[in-house]
C-alpha positions as CSV (number, residue, x, y, z in Angstrom):
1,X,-277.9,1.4,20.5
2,X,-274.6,2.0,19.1
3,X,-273.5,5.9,19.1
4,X,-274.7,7.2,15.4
5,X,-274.2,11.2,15.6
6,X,-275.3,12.8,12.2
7,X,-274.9,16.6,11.9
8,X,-277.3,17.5,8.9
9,X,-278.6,20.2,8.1
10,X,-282.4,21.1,9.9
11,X,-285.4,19.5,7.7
12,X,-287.7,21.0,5.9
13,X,-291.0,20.1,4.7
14,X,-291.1,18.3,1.4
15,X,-291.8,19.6,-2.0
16,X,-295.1,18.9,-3.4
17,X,-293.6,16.8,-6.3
18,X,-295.6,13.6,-5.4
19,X,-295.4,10.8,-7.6
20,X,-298.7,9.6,-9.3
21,X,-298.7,6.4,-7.2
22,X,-298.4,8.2,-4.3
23,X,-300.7,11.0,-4.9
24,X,-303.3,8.1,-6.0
25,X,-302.8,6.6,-2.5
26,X,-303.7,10.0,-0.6
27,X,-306.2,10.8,-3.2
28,X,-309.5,11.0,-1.4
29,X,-308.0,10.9,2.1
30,X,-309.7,13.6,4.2
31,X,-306.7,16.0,5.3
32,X,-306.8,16.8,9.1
33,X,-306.5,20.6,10.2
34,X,-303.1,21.8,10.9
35,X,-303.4,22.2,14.9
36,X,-302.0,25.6,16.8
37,X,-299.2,26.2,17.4
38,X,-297.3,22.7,15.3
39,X,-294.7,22.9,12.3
40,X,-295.8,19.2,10.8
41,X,-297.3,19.3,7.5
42,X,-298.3,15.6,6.1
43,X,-295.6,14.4,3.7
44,X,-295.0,11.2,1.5
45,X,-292.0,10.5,0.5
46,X,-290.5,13.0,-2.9
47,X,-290.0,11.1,-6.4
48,X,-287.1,12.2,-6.6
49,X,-284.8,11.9,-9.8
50,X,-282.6,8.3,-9.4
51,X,-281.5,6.0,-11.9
52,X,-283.8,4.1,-13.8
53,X,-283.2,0.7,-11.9
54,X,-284.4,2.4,-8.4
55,X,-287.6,3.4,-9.8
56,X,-290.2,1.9,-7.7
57,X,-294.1,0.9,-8.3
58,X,-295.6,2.5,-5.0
59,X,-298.7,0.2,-3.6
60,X,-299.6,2.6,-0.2
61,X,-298.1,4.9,1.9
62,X,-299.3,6.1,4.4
63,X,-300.0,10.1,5.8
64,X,-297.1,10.8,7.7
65,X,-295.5,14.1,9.3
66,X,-292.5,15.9,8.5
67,X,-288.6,14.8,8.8
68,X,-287.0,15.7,11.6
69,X,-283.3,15.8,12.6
70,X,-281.9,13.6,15.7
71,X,-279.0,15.8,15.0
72,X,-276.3,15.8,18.4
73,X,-278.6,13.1,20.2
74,X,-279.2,9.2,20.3
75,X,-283.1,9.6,20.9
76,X,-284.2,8.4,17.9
77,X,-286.0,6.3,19.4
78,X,-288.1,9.3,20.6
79,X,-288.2,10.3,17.4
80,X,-289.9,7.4,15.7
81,X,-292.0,6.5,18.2
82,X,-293.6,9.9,18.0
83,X,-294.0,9.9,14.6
84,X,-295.5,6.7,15.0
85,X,-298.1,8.5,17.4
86,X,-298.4,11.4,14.7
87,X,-299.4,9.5,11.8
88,X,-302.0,7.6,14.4
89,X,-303.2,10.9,15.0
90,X,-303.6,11.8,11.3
91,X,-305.4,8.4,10.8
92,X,-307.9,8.5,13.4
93,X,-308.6,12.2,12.2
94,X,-307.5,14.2,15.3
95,X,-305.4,16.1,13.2
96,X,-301.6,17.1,12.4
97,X,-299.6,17.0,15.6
98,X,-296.6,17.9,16.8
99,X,-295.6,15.8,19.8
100,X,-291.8,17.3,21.6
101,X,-289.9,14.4,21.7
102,X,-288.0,16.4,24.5
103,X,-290.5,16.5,27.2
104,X,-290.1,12.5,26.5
105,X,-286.6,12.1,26.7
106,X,-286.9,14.2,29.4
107,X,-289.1,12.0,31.6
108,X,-287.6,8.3,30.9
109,X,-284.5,10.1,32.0
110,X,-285.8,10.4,35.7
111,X,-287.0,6.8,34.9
112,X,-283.2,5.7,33.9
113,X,-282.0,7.4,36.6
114,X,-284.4,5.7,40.0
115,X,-283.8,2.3,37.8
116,X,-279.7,3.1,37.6
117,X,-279.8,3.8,41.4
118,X,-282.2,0.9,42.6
119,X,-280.1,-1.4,40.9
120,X,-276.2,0.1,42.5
121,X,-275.0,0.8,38.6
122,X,-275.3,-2.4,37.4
123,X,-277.5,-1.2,34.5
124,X,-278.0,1.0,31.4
125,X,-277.7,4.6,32.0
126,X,-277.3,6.6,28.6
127,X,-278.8,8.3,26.0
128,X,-281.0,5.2,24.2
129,X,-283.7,3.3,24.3
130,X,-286.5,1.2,22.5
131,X,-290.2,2.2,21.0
132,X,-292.2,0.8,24.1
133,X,-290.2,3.4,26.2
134,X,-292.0,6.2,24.8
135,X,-295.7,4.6,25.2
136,X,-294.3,3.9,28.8
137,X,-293.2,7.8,29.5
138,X,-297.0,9.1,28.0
139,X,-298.8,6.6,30.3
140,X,-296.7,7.7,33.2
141,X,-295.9,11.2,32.5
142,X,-298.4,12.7,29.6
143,X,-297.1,14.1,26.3
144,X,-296.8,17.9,25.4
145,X,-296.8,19.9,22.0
146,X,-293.6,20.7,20.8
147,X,-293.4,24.3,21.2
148,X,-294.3,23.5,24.4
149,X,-291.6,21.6,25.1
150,X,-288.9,22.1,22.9
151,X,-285.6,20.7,24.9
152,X,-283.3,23.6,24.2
153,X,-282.1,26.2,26.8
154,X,-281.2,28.6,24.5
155,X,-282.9,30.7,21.6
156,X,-281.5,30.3,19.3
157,X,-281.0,26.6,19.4
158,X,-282.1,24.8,16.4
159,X,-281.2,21.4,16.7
160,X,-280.1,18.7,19.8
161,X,-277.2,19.1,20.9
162,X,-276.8,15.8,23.6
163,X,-273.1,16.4,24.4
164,X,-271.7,14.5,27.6
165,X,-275.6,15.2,29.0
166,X,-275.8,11.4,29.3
167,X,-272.4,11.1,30.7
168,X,-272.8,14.1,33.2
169,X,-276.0,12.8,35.0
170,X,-274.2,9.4,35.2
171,X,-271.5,10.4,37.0
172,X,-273.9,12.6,39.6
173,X,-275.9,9.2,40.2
174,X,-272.9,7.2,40.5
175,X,-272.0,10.0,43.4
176,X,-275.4,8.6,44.7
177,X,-275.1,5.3,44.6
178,X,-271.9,5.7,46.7
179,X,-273.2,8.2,49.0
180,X,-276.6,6.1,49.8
181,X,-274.5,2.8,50.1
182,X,-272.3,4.2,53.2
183,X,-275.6,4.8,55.2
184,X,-275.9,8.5,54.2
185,X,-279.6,8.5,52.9
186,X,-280.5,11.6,51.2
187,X,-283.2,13.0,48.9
188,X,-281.6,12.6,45.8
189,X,-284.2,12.2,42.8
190,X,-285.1,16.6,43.2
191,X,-281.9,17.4,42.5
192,X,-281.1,15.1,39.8
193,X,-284.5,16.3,37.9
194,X,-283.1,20.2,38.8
195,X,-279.6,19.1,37.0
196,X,-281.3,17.7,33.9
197,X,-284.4,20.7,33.6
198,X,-281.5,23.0,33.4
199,X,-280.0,21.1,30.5
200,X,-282.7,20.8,28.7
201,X,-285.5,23.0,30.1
202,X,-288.1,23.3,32.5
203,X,-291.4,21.7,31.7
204,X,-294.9,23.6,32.5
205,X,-297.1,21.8,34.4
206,X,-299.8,23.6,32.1
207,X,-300.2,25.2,29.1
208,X,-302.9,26.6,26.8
209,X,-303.8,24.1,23.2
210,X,-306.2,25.7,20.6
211,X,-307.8,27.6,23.2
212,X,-308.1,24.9,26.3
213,X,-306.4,24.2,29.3
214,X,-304.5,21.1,29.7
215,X,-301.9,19.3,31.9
216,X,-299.6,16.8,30.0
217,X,-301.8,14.0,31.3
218,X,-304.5,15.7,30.3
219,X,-303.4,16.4,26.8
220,X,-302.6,12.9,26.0
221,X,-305.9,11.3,27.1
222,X,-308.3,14.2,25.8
223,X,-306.3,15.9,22.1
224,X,-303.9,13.0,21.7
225,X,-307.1,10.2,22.8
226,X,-303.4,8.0,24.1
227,X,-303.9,4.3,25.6
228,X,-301.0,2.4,26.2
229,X,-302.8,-0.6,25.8
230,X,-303.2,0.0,22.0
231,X,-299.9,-1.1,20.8
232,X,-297.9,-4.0,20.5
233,X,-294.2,-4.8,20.9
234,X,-293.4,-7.9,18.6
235,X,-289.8,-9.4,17.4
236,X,-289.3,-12.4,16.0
237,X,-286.1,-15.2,17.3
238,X,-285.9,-18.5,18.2
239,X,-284.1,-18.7,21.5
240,X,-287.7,-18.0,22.9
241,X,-291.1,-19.6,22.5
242,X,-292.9,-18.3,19.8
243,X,-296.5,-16.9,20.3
244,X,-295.0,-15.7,23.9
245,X,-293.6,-12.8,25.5
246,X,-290.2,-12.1,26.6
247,X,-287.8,-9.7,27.8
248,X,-285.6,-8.4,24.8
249,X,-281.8,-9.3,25.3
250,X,-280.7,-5.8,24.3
251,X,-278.6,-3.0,25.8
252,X,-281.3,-0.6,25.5
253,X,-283.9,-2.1,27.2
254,X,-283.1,-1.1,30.4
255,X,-286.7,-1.3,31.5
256,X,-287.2,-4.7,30.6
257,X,-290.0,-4.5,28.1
258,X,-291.6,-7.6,27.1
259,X,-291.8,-8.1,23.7
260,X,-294.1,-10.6,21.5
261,X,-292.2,-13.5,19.9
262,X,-293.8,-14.2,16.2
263,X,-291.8,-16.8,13.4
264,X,-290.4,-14.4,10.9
265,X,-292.5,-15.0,7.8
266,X,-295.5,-13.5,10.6
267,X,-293.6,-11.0,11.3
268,X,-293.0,-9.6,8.0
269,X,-296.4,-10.7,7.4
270,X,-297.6,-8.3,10.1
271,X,-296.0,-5.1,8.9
272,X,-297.1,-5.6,5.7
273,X,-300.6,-6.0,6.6
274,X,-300.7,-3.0,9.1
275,X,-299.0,-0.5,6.3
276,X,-301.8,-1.9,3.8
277,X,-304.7,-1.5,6.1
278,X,-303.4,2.2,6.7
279,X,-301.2,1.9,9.5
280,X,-298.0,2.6,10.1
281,X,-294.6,0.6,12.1
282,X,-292.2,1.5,14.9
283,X,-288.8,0.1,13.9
284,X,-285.9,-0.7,15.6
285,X,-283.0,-2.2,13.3
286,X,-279.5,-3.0,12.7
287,X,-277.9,0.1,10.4
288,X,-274.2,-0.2,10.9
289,X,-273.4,-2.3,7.8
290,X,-272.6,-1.7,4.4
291,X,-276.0,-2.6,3.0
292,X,-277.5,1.1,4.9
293,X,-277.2,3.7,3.0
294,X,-279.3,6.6,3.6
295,X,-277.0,8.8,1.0
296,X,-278.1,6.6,-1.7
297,X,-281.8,6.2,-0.2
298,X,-281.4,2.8,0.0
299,X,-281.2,-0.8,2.6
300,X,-280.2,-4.1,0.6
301,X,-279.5,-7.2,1.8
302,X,-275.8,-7.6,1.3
303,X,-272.7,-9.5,2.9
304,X,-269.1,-8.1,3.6
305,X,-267.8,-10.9,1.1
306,X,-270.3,-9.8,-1.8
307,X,-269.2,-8.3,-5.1
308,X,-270.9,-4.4,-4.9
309,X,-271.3,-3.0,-8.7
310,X,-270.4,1.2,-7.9
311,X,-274.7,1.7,-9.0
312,X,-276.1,0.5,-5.8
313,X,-279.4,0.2,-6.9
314,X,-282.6,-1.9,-6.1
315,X,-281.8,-4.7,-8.4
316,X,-278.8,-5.3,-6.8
317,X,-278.2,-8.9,-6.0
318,X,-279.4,-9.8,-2.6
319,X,-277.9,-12.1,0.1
320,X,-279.9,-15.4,1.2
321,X,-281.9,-15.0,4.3
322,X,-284.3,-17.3,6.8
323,X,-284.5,-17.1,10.5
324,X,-281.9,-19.1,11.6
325,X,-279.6,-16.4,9.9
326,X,-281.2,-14.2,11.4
327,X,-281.1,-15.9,15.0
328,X,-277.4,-16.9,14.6
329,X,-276.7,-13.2,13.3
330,X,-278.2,-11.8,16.6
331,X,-276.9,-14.2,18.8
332,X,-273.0,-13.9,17.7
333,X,-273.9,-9.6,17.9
334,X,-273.5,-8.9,14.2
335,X,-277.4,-7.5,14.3
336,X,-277.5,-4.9,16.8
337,X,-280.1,-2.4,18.2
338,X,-278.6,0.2,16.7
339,X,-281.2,2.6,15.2
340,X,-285.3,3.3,15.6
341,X,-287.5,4.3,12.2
342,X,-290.5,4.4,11.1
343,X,-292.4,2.5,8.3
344,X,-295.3,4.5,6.5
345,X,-295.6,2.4,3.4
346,X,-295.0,-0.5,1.0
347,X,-293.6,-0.9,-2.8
348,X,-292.0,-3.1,-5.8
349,X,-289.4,-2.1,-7.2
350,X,-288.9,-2.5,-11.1
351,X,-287.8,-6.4,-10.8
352,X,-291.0,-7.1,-8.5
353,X,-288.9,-7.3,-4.7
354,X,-291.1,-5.7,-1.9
355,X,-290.2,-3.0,0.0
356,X,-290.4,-0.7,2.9
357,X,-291.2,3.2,3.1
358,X,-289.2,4.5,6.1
359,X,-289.1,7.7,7.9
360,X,-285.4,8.3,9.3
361,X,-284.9,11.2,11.7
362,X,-281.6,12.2,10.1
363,X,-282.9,15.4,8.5
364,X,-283.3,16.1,4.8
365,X,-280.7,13.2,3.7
366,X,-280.6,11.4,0.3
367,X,-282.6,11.0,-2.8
368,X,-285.9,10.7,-0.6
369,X,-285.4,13.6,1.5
370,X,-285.0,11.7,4.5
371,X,-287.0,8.4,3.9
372,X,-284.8,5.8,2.9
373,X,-286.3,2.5,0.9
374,X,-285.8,-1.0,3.0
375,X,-285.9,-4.2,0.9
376,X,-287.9,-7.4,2.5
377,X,-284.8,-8.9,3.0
378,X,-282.5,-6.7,5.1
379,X,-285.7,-6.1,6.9
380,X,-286.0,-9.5,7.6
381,X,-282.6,-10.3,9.3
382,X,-281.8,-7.1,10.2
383,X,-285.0,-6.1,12.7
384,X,-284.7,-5.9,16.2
385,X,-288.3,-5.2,17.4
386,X,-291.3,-3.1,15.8
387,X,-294.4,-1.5,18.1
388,X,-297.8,-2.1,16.0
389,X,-300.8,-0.6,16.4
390,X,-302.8,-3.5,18.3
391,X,-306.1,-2.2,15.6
392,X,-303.4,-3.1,12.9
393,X,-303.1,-6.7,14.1
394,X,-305.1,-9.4,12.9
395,X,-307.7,-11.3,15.1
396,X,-306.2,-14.2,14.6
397,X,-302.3,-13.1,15.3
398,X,-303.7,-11.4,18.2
399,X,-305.0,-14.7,19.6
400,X,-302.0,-16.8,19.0
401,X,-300.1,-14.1,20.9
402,X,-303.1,-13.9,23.6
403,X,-303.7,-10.2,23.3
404,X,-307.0,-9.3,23.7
């Protein structure tokens, strides 16, 4: 993922000014208890006051938890994939949690690290990574409140700070790598772990939840009910089989994660039937173009060489897309893994063009307060990879694909 450092200021819940579409979607909706010890609160995204032309007709969105802010760090993709896990939470009526990101990041650094060194350097060592990375580190390592783990050293920190961290532990295993390759074996992994728990903290092996005793392993399976196996990574490009799984071609996936390879139009078709049925997305997109713009709580469709009216607005003209596009964007590395959201809901705007709900982890930016409105068509060329809830999935997409 491409470096994108926002410093913003530290979010806060969202005012109660629903609109009536989306109070009519939550309407009715039993409203979990607000666990120990978390700060989420369920939010939907504010109606705030825009321009006539980006009004939009809401048709669901989903419960969802609060905005964060990524702020001095590149882990959103810890930040979206928790959410992801939140909203599951909410949906399956465990209630409101609030899962540290931290004690994630945390952990698929060790993983980063014993990959980096098995493989002499010659592999990704920094501060990113994709959606399935997080399911990986809860199966492996558990999952912790977040003011159990928060991932700052200090008190008074409010917000990541991620400075050179990345770039420091690189340059200690790249000492190991050298020292190991001369014939002078050494125990290496305890102090690595020792350098990175005093960056950013020292995880408890237990801790008290509403009451109970748990270990991180023991949290996930018992509060958080976590199985790995219930989610689904799925992309969508032609350089692969389709209906089959391979191993993503980008930067980030330094683990290698398989992902499912569905024709666009099923893709698309996917996400919009999970967010109906009351589910929500992981995604991992391209957002380093001129059609972005979180300021103006907006993603459109549009090319360097198109004509941009100063009211960037909803019924703004579109560019042509299909998958080939798509495929030849991605393959000549215009559409990059750049950024990981999350998608709680689905709309039309005024002039009937469909689009995504999605939860940013930029803190309390734009019109939305943080969520940012994706039209069908940038989604379509600009997606890198999504993780679905397998229950989301249809029967019959999950045979083509041969998930059981």
């Amino acid at each position: 993922m491409k470096k994108i450092l926002f410093l913003v200021c530290l979010s806060v819940s969202l005012l109660n000014g629903f609109s009536q579409d989306a109070t009519t979607t939550l309407a009715g909706a039993k409203t979990p208890t607000k666990n120990e010890g978390t700060k989420n609160e369920i939010v939907t995204p504010q109606k705030a006051t825009v321009v006539s032309d980006n009004d939009f007709v809401i048709e669901k969105v989903n419960p969802v938890t609060t905005v964060k802010n990524q702020a001095q760090s590149n882990t959103c993709w810890a930040f979206s994939t928790t959410s992801l896990l939140e909203s599951q939470a909410i949906k399956n009526n465990i209630g409101v949690m609030d899962i540290s990101e931290m004690f994630i990041v945390r952990n698929m650094y060790i993983e980063k690290a014993k990959n980096y060194v098995l493989r002499q350097g010659h592999a990704q060592f920094g501060e990113g990574g994709l959606g399935h990375d997080v399911i990986r580190a809860i199966n492996l390592y558990g999952a912790v409140p977040e003011n159990v783990y928060t991932g700052f050293r200090k008190p008074e920190q409010k917000l990541p700070d991620h400075t050179m961290l990345a770039e420091g532990l690189k340059k200690d295993l790249d000492s190991v790598i050298l020292w190991e390759m001369s014939g002078k074996k050494t125990d290496w992994l305890p102090g690595f772990i020792s350098n990175l728990d005093n960056r950013l903290g020292f995880p408890q092996s237990n801790f008290v939840y509403s009451g109970v005793n748990y270990t991180p392993k023991s949290f996930s399976k018992d509060v958080l009910k976590f199985n790995a196996a219930d989610y689904v990574n799925i992309t969508s490009f032609t350089h692969h089989p389709f209906y089959e799984p391979f191993i993503l071609e980008v930067p980030d996936n330094f683990s290698n994660g398989s992902y499912y390879n569905l024709p666009l139009n099923e893709m698309i078709d996917v996400v919009k039937n999970a967010v109906r049925n009351g589910y929500t997305v992981l995604w991992d997109a391209d957002v380093s173009n001129r059609g972005f713009r979180q300021n103006k709580g907006l993603a459109l469709l549009v090319s360097d060489s198109m004509q941009l009216k100063a009211d960037f607005t909803a019924g703004t003209k579109e560019s042509t897309w299909n998958q080939d596009i798509r495929q030849q964007l991605f393959e000549n590395l215009t559409t990059q893994d750049d950024h990981l959201m999350h998608i709680v809901g689905i709309e039309k705007s005024k002039d009937g063009k469909t689009f995504f709900v999605v939860k940013n982890s930029w803190g309390d930016v734009g019109p939305y307060k943080g969520f940012i409105q994706v039209s069908e068509a940038y989604f379509a060329i600009n997606t890198i990879s999504l993780v679905v809830p397998k229950a989301a999935i249809a029967k019959p997409v999950l045979d083509r694909i041969g998930v059981q």
